[in-house]
N, C-alpha and C positions, 0 to 999 in steps of 0.2 A: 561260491559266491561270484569268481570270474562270470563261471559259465553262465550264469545267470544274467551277470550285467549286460556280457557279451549276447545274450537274446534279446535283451529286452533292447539293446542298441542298433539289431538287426533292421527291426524295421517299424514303420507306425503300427503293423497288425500288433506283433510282438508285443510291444511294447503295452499297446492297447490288453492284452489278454492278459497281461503280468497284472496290472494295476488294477482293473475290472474285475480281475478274478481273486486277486488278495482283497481287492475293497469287499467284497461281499463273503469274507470266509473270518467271523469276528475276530480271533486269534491271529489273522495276517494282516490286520489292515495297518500297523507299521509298514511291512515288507512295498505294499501296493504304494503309501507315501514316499517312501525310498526312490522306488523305480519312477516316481513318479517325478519326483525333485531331480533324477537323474539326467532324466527326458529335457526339464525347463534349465536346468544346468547347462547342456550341451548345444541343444537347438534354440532356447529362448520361447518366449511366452506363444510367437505365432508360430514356431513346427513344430510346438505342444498342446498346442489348442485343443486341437480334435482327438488326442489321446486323453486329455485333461477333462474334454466333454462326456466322453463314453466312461470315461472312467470313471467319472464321479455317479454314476449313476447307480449302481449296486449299494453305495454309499448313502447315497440321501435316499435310498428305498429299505434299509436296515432303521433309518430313522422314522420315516413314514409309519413303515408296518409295524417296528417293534419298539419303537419312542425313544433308539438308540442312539445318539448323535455324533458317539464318538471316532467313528470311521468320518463319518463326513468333516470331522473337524479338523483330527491330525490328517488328515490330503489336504485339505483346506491351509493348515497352518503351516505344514512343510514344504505347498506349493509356493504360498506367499513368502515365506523366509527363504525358499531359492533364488526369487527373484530379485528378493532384495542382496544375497549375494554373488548373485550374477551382475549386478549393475555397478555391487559397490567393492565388492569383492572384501570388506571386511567382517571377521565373526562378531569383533566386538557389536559392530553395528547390528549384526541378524542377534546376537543374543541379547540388546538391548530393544528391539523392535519385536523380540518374542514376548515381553512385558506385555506392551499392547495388544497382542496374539492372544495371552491369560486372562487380559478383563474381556476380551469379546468372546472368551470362551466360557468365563464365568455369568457372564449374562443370558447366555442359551441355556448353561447348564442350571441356571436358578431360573429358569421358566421350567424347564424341563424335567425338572428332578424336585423341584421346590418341595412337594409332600414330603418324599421319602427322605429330603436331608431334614426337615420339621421335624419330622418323627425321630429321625437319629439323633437329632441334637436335642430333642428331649430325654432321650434315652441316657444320652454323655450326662447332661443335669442332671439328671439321678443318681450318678456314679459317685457327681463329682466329690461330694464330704466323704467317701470311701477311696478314694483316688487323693486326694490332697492331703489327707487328714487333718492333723491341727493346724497347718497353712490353714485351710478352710474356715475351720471353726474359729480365727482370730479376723477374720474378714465381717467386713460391717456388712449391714442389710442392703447399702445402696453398692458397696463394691462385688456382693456376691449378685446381685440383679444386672451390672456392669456385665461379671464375666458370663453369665448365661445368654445376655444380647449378643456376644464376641462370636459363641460355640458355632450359627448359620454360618456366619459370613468365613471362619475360617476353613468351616467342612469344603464351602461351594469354594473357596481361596486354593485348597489342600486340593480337590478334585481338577482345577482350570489346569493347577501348575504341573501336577502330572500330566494330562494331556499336552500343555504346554514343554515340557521336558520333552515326550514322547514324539512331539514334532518336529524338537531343534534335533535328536538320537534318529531320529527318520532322515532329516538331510546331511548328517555329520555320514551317515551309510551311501545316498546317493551321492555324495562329495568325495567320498573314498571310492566307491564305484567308478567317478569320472577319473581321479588320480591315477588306478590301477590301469585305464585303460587306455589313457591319454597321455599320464605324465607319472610315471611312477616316482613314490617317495615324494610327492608335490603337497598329497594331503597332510602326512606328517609333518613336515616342516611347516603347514600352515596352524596344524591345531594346538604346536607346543609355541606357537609365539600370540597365544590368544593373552591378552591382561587388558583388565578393566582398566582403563584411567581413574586419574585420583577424583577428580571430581564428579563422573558416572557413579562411581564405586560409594564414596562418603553420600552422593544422592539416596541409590541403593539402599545404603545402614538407615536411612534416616527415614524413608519409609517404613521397614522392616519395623525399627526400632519405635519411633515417632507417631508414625501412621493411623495404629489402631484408638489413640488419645483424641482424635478429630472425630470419632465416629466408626460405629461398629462395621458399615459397610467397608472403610477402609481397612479394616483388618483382613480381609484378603490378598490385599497388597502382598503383604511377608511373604509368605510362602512363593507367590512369582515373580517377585526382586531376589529372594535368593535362590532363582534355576541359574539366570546367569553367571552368578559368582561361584556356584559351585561348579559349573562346567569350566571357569577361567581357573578354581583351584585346581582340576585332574590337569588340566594342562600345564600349569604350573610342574606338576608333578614329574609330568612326562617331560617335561623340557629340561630340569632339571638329571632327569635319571639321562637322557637324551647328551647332557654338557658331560656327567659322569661327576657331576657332585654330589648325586644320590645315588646309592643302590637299586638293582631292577629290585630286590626285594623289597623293599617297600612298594614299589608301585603295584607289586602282586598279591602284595597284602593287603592294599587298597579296593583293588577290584575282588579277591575272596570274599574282606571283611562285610563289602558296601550292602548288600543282602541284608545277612541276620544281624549285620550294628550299624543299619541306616542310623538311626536317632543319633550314634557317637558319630560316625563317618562324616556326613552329611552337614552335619554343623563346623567341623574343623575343614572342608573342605572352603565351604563358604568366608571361616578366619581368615585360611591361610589367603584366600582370593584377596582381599581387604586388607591384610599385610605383603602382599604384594601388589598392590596399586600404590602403594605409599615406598615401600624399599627398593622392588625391582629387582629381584633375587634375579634372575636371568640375565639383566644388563644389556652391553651392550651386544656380547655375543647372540644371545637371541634376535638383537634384529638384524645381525649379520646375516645367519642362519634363514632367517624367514623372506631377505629378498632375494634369493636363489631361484624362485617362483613362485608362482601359483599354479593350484590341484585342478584350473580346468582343461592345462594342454595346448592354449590358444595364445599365450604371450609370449 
């Protein structure tokens, strides 16, 4: 991955063929994000321009010809969530600003896909008295017409937030790229002092929670208020294993488990975030720890 970084740093060709060539190969176009957030990390938005222009191009041409959107969106999204922490240099603020990122992703993606999530979320309704069981069957006529309105909007919610995760995991690699090259150990201490504030955080819950009771469109909400909190919960983690109040074992068991027991993993990461905006398990050590630097080399 050095050797990588280190070509793509080489020069604008470089750097140009890393991005251009992963946007266009469906399976890399993380990697092409990456390299690409790298670029506006270190040189800023005008000596990434013209990497950023050639570069998107393979991108919005997967979309064009195969009604693919999704390269063009994470470049899209992990170029803008560079920017924003090159300027502000906080994650809080880029995983709070990747919310935003998730409803403009879910609005391409409900133009774009709008049949084929229709049809899938019919499909879920027919599951669903076999999937709930008697939950279901003590559900009135107007709350089981409720939860079949909900099924669009959380598919197109569940689809944004992945692509939205996959954006903010595109520049957490071009942010570790800058670290190794520029300031080693600069990214680590930046991602184990990541924690939502209390009143971000309780915002957060209250959409997740709250949200879908104003209208089924909001029910996409959930799924991309908790990307942020579960990315502040693994740093939690890490920061925690980082002070030596935890075991590496658990953090190992965290990243085995998170695969085959998303559904458990994934939910207590996002607790433990929301129990740490209110306690502050890290303290004050943590922001001891976190002004040591920053992962771009430059301060």
């Amino acid at each position: 991955m050095r050797a990588l970084a280190e070509f793509i740093m080489r020069g604008r060709v470089q750097a140009t063929l890393v991005v251009a060539g992963c946007s266009a190969l469906p399976l890399l176009y993380w990697l092409g994000a990456a390299a690409a957030s790298l670029v506006l990390l270190r040189r800023g938005l005008q000596g990434a321009m013209g990497v950023l222009a050639l570069g998107v191009l393979p991108a919005l041409l997967w979309w064009l010809t195969f009604d693919d959107p999704r390269a063009f969106l994470v470049l899209l999204g992990s170029s803008s969530l560079a920017l924003v922490l090159r300027a502000s240099e906080s994650w809080t603020r880029v995983l709070l600003v990747s919310i935003a990122m998730g409803l403009v992703f879910a609005g391409v993606l409900g133009a774009a896909f709008r049949p084929q999530i229709e049809a899938l979320s019919q499909e879920l309704i027919k599951i669903l008295p076999m999937a709930l069981g008697e939950v279901y069957q003590q559900l009135s006529v107007e709350e089981r017409a409720r939860l079949a309105t909900l099924i669009a909007p959380i598919l197109t919610g569940l689809i944004a937030a992945l692509l939205q995760a996959i954006s903010v995991l595109s520049l957490i690699l071009g942010r570790y790229w800058q670290a190794v090259l520029y300031n080693p150990g600069g990214f680590g201490r930046e991602f184990r002092a990541i924690r939502i504030p209390v009143a971000p955080a309780m915002l957060l819950l209250a959409c997740m929670l709250v949200g879908p009771n104003f209208g089924p469109q909001l029910a996409m909400l959930t799924p991309m208020c908790s990307v942020p909190l579960a990315f502040a919960g693994l740093a939690l983690i890490h920061g925690l294993v980082a002070q030596g109040r935890l075991a590496r074992f658990w953090l190992v068991g965290v990243y085995i488990t998170m695969l085959p027991f998303m559904q458990l993993v994934y939910p207590l990461l996002v607790v433990l975030a929301i129990v740490d905006s209110l306690i502050d398990f890290r303290g004050r050590l943590a922001s001891k720890d976190a002004g040591n630097g920053s992962a771009n080399g430059e301060g």
